[in-house]
PDB file of N, CA, C and O in Angstrom:
ATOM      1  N   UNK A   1      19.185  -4.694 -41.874  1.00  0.00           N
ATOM      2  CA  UNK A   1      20.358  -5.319 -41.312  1.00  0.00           C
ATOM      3  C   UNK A   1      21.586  -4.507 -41.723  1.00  0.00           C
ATOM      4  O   UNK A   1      21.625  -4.431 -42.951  1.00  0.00           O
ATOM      5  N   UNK A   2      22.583  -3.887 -41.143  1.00  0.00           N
ATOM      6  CA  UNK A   2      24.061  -3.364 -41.059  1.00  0.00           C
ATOM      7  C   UNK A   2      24.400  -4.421 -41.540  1.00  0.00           C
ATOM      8  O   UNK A   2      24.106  -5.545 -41.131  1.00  0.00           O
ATOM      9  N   UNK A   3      25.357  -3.998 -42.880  1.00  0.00           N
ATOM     10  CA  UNK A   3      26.239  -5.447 -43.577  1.00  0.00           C
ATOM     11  C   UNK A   3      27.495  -5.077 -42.748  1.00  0.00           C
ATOM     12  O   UNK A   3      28.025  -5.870 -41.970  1.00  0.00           O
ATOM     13  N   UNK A   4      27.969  -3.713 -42.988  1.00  0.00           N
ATOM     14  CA  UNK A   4      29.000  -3.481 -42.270  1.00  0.00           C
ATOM     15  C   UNK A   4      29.125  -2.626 -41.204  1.00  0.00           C
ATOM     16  O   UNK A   4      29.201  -1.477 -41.638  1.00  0.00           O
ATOM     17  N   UNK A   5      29.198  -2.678 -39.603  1.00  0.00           N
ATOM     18  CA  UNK A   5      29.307  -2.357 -38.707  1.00  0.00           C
ATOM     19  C   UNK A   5      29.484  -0.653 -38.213  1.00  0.00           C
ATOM     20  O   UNK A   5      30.610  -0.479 -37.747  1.00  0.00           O
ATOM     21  N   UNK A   6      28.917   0.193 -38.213  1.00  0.00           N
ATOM     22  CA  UNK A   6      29.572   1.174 -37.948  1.00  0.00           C
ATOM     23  C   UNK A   6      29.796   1.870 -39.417  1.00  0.00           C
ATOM     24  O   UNK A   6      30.274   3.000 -39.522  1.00  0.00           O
ATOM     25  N   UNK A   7      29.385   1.045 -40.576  1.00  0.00           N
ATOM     26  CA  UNK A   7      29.289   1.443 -42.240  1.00  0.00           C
ATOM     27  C   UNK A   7      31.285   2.021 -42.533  1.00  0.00           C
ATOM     28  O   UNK A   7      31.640   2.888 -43.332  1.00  0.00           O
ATOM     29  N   UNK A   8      32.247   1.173 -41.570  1.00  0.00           N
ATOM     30  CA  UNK A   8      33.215   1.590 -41.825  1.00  0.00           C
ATOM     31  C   UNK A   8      34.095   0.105 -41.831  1.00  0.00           C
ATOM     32  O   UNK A   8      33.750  -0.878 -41.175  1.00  0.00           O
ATOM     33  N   UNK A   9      35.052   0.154 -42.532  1.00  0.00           N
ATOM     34  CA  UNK A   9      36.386  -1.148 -42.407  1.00  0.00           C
ATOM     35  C   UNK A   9      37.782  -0.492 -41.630  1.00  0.00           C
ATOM     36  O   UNK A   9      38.842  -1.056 -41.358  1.00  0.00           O
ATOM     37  N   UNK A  10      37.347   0.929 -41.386  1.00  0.00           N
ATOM     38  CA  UNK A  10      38.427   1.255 -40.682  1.00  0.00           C
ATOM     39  C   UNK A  10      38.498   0.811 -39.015  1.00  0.00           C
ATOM     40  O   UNK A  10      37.637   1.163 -38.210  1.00  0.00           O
ATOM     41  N   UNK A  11      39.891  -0.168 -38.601  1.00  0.00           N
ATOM     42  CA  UNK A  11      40.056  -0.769 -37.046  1.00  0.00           C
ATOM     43  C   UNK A  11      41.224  -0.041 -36.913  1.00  0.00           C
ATOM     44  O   UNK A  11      41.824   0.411 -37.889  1.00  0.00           O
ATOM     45  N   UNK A  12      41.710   0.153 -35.373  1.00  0.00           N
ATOM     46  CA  UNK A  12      42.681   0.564 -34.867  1.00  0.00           C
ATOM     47  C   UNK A  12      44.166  -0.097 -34.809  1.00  0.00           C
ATOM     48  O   UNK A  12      45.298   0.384 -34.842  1.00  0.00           O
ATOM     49  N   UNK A  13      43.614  -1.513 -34.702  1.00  0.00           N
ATOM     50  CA  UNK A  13      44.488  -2.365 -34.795  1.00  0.00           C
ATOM     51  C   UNK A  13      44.402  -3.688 -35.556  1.00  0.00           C
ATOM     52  O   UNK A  13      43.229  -3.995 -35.772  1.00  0.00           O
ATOM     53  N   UNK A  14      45.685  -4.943 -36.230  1.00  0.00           N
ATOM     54  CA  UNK A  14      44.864  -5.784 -36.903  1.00  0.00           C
ATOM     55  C   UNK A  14      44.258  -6.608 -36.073  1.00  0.00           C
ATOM     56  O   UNK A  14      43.536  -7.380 -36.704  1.00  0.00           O
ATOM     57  N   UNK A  15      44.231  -6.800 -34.828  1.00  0.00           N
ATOM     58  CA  UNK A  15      43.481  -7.793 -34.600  1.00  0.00           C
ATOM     59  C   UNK A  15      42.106  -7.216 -34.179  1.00  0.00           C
ATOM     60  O   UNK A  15      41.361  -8.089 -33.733  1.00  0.00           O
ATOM     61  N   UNK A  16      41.654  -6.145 -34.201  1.00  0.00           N
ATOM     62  CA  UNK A  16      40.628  -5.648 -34.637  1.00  0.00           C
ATOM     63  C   UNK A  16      39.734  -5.604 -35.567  1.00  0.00           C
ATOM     64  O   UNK A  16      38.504  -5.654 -35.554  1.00  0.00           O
ATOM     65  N   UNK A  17      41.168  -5.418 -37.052  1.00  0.00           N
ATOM     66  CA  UNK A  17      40.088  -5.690 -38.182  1.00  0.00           C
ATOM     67  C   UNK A  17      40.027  -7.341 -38.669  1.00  0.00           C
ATOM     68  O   UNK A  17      39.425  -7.594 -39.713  1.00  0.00           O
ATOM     69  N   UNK A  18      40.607  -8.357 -37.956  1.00  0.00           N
ATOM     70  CA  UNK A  18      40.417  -9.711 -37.566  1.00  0.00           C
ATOM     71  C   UNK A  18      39.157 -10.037 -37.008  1.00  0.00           C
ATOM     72  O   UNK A  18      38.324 -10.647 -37.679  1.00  0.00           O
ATOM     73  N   UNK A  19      38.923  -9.654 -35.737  1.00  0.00           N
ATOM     74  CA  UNK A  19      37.442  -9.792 -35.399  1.00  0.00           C
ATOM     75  C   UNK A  19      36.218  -8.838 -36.583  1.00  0.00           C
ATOM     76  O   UNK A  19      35.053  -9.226 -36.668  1.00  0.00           O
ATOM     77  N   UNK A  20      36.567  -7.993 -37.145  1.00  0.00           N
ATOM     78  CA  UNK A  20      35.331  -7.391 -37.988  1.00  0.00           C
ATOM     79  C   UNK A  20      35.336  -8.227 -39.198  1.00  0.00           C
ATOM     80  O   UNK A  20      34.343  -8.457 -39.888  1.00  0.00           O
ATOM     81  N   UNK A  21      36.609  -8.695 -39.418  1.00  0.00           N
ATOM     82  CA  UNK A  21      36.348  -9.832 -40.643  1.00  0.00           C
ATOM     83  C   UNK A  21      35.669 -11.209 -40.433  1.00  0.00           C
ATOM     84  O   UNK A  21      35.202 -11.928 -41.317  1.00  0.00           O
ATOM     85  N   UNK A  22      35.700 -11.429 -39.183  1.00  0.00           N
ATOM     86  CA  UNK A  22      34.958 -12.901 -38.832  1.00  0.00           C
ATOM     87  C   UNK A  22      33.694 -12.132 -38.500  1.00  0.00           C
ATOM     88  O   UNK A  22      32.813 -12.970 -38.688  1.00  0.00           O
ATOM     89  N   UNK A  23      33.078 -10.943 -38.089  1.00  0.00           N
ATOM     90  CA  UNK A  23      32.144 -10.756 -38.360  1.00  0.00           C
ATOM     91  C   UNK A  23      31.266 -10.058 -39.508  1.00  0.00           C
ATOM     92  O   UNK A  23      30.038  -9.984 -39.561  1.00  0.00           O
ATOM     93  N   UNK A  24      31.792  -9.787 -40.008  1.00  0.00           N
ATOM     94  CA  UNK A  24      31.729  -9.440 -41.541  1.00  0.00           C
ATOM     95  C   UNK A  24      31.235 -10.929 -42.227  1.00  0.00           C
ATOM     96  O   UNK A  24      30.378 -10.973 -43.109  1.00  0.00           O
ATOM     97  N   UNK A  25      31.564 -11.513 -41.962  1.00  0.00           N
ATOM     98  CA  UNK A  25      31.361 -13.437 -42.819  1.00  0.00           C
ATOM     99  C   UNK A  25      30.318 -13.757 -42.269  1.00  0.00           C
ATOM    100  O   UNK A  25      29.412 -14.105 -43.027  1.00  0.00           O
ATOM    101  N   UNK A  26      30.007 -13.765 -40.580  1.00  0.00           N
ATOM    102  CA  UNK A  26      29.073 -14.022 -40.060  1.00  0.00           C
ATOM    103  C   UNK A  26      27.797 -13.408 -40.711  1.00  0.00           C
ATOM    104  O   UNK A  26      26.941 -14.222 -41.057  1.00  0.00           O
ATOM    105  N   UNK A  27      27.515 -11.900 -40.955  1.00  0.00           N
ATOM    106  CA  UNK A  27      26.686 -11.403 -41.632  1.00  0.00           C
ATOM    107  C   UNK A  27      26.397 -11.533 -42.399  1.00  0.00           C
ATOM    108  O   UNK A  27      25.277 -11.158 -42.746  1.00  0.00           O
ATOM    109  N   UNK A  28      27.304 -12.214 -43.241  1.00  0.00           N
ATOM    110  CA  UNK A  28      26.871 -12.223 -44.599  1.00  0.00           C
ATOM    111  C   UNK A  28      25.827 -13.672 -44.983  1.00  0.00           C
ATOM    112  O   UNK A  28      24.805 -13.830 -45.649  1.00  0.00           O
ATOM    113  N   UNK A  29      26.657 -14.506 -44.219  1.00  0.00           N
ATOM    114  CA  UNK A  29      25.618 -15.988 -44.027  1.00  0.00           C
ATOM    115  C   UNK A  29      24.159 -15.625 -43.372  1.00  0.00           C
ATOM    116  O   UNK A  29      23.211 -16.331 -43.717  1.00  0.00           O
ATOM    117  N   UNK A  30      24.016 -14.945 -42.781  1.00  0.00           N
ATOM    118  CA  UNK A  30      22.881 -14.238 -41.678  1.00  0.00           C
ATOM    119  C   UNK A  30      21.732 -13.945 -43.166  1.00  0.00           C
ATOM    120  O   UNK A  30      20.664 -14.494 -43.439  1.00  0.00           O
ATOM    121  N   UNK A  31      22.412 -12.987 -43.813  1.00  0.00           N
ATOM    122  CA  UNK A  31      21.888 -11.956 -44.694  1.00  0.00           C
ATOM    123  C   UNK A  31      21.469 -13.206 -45.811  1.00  0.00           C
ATOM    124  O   UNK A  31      20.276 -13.384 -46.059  1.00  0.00           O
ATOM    125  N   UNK A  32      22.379 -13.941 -46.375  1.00  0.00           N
ATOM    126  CA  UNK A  32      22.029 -14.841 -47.262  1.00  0.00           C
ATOM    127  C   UNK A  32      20.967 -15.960 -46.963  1.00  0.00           C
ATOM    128  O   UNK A  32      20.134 -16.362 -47.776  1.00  0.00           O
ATOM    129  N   UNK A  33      21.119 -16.388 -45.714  1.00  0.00           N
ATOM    130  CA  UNK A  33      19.915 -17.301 -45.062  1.00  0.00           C
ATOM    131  C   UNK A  33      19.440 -16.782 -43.755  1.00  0.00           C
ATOM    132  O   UNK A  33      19.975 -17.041 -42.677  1.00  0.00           O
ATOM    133  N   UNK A  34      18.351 -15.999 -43.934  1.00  0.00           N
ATOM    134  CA  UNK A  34      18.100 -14.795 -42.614  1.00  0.00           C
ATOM    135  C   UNK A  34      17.047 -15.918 -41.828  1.00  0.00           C
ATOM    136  O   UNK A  34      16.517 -15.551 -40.780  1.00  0.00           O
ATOM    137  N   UNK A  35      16.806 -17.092 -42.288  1.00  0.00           N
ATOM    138  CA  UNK A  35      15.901 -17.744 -41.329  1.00  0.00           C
ATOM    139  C   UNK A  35      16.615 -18.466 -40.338  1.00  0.00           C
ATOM    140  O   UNK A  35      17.351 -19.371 -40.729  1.00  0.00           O
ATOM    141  N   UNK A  36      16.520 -18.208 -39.022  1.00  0.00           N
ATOM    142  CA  UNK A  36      17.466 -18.910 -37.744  1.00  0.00           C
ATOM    143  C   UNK A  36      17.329 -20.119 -37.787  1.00  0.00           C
ATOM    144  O   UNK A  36      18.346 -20.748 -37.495  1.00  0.00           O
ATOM    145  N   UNK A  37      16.181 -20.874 -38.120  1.00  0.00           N
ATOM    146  CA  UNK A  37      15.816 -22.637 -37.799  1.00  0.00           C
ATOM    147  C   UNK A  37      17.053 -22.934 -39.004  1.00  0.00           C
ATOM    148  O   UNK A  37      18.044 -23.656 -38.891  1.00  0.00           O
ATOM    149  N   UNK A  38      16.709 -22.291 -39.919  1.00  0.00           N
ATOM    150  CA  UNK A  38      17.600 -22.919 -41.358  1.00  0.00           C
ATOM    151  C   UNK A  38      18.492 -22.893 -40.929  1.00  0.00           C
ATOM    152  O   UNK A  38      19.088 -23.967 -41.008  1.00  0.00           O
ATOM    153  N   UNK A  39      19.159 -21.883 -40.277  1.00  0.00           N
ATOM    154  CA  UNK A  39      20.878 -21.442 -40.232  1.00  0.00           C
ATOM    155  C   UNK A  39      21.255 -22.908 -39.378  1.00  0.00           C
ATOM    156  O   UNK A  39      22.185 -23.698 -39.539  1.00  0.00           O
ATOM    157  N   UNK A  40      20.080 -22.902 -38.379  1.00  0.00           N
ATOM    158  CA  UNK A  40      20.805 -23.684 -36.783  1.00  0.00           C
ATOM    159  C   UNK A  40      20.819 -24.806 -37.413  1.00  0.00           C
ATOM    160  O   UNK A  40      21.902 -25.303 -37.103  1.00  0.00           O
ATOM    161  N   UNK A  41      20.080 -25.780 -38.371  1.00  0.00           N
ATOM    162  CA  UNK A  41      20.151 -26.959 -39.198  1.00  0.00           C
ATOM    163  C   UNK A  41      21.103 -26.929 -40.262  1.00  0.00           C
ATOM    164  O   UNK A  41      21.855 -27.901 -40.189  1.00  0.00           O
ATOM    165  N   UNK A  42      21.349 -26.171 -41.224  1.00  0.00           N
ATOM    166  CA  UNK A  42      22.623 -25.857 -41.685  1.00  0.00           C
ATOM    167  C   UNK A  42      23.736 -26.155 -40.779  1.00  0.00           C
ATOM    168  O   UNK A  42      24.531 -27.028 -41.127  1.00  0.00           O
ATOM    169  N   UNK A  43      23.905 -25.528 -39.630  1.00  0.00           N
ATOM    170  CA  UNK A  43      25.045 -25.463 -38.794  1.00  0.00           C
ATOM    171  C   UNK A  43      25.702 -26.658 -38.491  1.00  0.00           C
ATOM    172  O   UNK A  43      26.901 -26.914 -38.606  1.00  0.00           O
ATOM    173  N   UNK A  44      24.444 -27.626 -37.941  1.00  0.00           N
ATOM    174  CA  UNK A  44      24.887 -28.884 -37.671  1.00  0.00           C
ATOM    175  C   UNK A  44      25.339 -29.908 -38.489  1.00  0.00           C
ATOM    176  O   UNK A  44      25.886 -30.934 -38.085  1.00  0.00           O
ATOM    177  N   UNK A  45      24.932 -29.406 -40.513  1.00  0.00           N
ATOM    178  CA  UNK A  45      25.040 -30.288 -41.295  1.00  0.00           C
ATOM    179  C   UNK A  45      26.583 -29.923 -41.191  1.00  0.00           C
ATOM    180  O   UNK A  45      27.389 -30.568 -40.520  1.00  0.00           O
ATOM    181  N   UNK A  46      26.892 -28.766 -41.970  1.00  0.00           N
ATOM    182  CA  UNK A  46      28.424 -28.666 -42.376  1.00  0.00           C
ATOM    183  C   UNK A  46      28.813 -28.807 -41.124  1.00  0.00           C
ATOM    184  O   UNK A  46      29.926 -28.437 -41.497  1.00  0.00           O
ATOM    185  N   UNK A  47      29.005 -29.043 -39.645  1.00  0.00           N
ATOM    186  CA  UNK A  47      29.988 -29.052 -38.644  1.00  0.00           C
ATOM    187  C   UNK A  47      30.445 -30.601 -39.129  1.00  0.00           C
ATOM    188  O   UNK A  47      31.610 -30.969 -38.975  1.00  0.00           O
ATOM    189  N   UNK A  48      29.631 -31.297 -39.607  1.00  0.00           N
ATOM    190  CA  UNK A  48      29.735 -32.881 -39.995  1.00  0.00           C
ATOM    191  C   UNK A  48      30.891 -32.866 -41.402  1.00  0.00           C
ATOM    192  O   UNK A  48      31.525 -33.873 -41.718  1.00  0.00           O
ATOM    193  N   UNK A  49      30.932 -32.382 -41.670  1.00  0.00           N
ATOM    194  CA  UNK A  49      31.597 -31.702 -42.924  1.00  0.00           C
ATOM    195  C   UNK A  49      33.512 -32.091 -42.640  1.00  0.00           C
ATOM    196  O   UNK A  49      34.279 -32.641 -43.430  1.00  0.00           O
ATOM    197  N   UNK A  50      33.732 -31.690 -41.588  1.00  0.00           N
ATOM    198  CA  UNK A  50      35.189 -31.554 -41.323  1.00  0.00           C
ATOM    199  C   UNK A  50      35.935 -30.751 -42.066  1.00  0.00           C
ATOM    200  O   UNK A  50      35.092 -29.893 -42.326  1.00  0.00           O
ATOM    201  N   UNK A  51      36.846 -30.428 -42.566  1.00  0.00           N
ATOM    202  CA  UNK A  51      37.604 -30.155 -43.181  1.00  0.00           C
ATOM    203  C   UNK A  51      37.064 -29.187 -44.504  1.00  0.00           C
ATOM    204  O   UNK A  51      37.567 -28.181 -45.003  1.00  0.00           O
ATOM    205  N   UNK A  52      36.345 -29.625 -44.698  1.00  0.00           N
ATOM    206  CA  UNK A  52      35.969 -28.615 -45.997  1.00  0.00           C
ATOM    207  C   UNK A  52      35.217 -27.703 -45.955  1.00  0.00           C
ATOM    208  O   UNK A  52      35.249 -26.754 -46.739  1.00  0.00           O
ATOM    209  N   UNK A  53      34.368 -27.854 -44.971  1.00  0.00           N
ATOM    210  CA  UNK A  53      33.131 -26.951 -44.177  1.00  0.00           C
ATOM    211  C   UNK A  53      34.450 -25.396 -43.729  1.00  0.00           C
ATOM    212  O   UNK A  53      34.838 -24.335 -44.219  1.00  0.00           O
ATOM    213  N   UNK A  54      34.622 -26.096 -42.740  1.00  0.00           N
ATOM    214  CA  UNK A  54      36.106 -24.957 -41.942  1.00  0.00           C
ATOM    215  C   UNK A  54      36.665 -24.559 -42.996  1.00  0.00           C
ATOM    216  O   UNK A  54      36.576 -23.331 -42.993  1.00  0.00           O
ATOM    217  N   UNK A  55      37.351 -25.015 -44.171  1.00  0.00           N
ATOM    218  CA  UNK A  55      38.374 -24.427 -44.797  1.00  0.00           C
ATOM    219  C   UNK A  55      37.564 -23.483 -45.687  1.00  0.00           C
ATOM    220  O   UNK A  55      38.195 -22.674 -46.367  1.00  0.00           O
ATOM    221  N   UNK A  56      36.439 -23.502 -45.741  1.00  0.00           N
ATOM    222  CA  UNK A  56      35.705 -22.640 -46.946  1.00  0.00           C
ATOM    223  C   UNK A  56      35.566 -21.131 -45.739  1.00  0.00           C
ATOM    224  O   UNK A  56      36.064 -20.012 -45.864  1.00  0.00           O
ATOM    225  N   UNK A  57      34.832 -21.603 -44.798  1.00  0.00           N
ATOM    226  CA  UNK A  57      34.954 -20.581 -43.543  1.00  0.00           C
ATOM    227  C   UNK A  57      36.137 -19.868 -43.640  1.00  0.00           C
ATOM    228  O   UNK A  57      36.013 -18.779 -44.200  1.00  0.00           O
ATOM    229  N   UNK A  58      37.418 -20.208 -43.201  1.00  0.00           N
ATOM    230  CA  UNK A  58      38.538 -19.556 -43.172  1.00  0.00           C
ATOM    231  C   UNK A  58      38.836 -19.231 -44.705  1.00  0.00           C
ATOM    232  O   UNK A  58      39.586 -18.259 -44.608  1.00  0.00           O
ATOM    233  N   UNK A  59      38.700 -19.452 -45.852  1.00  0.00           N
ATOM    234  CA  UNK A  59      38.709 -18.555 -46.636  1.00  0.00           C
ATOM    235  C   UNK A  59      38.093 -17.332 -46.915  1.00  0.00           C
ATOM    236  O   UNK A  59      38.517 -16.294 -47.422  1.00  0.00           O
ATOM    237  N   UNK A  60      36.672 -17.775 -46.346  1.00  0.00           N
ATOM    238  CA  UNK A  60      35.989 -16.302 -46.662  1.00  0.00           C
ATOM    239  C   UNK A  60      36.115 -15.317 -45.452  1.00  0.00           C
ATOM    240  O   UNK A  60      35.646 -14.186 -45.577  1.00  0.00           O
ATOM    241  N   UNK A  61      36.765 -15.718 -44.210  1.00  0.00           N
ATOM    242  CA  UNK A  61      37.071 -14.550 -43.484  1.00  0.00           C
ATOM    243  C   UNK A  61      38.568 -14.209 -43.711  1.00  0.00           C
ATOM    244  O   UNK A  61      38.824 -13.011 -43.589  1.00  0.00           O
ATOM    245  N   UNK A  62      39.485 -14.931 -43.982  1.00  0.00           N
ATOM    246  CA  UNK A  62      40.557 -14.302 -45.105  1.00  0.00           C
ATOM    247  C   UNK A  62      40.605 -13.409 -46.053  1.00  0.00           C
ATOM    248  O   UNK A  62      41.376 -12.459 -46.183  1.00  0.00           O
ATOM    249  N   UNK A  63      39.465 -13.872 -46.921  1.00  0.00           N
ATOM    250  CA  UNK A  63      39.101 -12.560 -47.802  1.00  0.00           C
ATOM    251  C   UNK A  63      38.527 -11.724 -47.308  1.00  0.00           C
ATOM    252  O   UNK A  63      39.115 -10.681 -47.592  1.00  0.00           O
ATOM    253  N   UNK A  64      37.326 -11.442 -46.446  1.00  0.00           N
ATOM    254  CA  UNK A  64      37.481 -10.119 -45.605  1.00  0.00           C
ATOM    255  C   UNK A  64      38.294  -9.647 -44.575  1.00  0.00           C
ATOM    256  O   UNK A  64      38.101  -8.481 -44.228  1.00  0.00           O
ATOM    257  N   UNK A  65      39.103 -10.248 -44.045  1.00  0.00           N
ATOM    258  CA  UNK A  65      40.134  -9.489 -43.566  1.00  0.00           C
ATOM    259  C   UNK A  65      41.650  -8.678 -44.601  1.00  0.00           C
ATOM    260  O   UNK A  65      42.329  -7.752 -44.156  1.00  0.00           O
ATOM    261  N   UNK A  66      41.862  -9.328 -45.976  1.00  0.00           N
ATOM    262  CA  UNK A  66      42.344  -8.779 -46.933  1.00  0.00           C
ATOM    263  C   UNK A  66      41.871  -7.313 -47.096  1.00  0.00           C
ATOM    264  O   UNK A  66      42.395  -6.200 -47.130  1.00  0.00           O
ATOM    265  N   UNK A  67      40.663  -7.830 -47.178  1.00  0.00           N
ATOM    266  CA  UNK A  67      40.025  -5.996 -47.969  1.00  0.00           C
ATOM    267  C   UNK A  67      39.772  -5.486 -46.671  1.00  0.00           C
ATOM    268  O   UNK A  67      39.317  -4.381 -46.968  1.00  0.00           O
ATOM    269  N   UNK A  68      39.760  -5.531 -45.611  1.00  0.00           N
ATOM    270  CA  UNK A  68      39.737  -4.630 -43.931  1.00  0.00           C
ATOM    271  C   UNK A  68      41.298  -3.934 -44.406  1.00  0.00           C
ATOM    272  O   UNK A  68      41.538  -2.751 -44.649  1.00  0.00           O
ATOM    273  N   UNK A  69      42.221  -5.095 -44.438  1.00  0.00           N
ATOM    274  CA  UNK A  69      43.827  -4.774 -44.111  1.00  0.00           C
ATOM    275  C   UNK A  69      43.693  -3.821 -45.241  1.00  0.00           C
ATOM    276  O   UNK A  69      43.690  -2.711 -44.708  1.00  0.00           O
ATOM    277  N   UNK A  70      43.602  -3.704 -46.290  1.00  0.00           N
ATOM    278  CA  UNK A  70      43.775  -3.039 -47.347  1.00  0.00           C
ATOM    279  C   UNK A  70      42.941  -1.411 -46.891  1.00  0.00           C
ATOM    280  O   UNK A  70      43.624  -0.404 -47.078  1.00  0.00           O
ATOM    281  N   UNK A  71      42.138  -1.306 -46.568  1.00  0.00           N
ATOM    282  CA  UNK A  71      41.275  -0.616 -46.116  1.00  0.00           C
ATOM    283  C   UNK A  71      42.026   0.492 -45.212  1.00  0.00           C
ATOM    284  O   UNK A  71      41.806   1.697 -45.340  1.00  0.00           O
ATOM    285  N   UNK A  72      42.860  -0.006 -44.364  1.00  0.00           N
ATOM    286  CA  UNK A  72      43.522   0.256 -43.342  1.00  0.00           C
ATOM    287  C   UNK A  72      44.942   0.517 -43.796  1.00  0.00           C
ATOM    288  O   UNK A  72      45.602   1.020 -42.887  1.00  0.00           O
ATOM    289  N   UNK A  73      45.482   0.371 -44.690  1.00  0.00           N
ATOM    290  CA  UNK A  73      46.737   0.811 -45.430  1.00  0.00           C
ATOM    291  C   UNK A  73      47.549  -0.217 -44.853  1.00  0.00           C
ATOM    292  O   UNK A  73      48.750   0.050 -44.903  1.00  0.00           O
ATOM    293  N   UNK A  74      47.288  -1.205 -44.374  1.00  0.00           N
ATOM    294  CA  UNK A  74      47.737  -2.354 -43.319  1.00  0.00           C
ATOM    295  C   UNK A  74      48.078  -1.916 -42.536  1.00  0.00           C
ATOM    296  O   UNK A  74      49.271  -2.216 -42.520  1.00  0.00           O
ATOM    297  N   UNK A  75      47.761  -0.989 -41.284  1.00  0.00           N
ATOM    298  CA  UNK A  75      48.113  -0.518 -40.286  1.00  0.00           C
ATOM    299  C   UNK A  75      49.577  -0.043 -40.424  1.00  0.00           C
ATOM    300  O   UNK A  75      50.482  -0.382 -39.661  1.00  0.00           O
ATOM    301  N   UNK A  76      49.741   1.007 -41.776  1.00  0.00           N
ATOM    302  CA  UNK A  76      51.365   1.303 -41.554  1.00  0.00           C
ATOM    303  C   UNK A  76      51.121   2.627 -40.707  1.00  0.00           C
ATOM    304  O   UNK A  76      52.078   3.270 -40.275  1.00  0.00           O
TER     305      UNK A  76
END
């Protein structure tokens, strides 16, 4: 499995390295629970979740989009 895409964090633009950070997170859940039945039952538990489910999500693609942006000199 490619953890990281292309084996690079370098994007052209940020909302580029925005989408590689939400997929960057995606992989990593993939990689940590590589069985699909699990994932798709997982999925449905935390969607029940509300609020805390999502906010853990958007942290961890926050933190990979940090280290993309950083990566990228923040697109100066």
């Amino acid at each position: 499995m490619e953890l990281v895409p292309g084996n690079t964090l370098i994007t052209a633009t940020p909302e580029e390295g925005r989408a590689l950070a939400i997929k960057l997170a995606r992989l990593t859940v993939k990689a940590t629970q590589p069985d699909d039945a699990v994932r798709e039952h997982l999925r449905s538990e935390y969607a029940e979740e509300h609020a805390t489910g999502l906010i853990s999500v958007a942290q961890v693609v926050a933190l990979e989009f940090a280290t993309i942006a950083a990566a990228n000199g923040y697109w100066r």
